[in-house]
C-alpha positions as CSV (number, residue, x, y, z in Angstrom):
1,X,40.7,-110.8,-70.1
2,X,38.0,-109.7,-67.7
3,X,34.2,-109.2,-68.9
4,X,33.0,-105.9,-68.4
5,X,30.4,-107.2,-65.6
6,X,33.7,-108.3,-64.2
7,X,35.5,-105.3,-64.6
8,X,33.0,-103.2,-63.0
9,X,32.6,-105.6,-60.1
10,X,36.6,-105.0,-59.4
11,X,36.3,-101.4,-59.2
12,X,33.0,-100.8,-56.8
13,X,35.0,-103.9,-55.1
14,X,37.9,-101.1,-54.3
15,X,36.0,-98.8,-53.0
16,X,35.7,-96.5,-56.5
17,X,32.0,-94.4,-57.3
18,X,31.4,-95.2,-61.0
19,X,29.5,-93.2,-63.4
20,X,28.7,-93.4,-66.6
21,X,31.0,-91.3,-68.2
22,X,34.0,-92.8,-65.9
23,X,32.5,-96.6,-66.8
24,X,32.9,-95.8,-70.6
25,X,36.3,-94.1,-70.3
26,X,38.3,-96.8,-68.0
27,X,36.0,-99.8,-69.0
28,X,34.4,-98.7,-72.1
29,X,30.8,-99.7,-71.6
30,X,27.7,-97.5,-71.9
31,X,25.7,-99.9,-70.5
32,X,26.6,-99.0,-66.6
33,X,22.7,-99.3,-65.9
34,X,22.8,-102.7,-67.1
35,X,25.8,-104.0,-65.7
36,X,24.9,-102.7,-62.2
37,X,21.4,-104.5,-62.8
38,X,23.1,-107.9,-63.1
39,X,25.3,-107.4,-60.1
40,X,22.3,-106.4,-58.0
41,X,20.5,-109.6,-59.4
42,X,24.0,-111.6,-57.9
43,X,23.3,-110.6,-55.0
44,X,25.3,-107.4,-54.7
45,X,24.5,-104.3,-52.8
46,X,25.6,-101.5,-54.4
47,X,23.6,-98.2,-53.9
48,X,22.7,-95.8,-56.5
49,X,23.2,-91.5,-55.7
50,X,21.4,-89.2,-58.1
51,X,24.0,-86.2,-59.0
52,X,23.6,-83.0,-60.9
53,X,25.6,-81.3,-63.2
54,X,26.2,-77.5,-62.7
55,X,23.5,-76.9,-65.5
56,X,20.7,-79.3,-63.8
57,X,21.3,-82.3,-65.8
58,X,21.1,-85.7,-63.5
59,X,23.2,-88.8,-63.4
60,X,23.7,-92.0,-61.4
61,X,27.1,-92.5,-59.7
62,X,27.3,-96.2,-58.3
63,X,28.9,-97.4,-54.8
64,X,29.7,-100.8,-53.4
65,X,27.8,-100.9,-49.8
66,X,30.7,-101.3,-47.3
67,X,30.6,-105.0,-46.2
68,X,28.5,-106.2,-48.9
69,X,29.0,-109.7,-50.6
């Protein structure tokens, strides 16, 4: 069984944009922030977009940098 860290790794690894929500639906952590802080920390580059919701609320989605690690 994969750790979460791992789990996330694998999907910015195919190419997927996480969120929070998505990360606590597929993976089930609410610690997406964190995770992606201990990757980064690894040596990862993974690049962080700011999103709005329709009624102004913001979000971070998470990429993997093309290339990276």
């Amino acid at each position: 069984m994969q750790t979460q860290v791992q789990q996330v790794l694998t999907e910015l690894k195919r190419g997927r944009i996480l969120t929070p929500v998505l990360a606590y639906h597929q993976i089930g952590t609410m610690r997406l922030a964190a995770i992606i802080h201990v990757l980064r920390n690894r040596g990862y580059n993974i690049l962080t977009e700011i999103k709005e919701t329709k009624d102004g609320k913001q979000y971070a989605a998470y990429k993997m940098v093309k290339g990276a690690k």
